[in-house]
Phi, psi and omega in degrees: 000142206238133189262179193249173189267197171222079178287164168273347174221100183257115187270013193296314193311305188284005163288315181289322189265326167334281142035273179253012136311310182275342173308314173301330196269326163284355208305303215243348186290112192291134209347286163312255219303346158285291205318328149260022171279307179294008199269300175315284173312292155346302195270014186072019197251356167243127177248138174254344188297000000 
């Protein structure tokens, strides 16, 4: 039997809140306008953390 660790960083979690962050900020945005939010956001010029 294998005990599990205890981590410091899980990034499944910190991906899933990334996730619905954007989901949320994106919510109401129309096709084009996610495509440059996320453009944005790529290119450092929006931070979600």
């Amino acid at each position: 039997m294998k005990s599990k660790k205890i981590k410091s960083f899980d990034a499944v979690a910190f991906f899933r809140a990334i996730k619905e962050k954007l989901a949320a900020k994106m919510e109401n945005m129309s096709l084009e306008q996610q495509k440059n939010f996320m453009r944005q956001v790529r290119e450092g010029k929006i931070k979600i953390a």
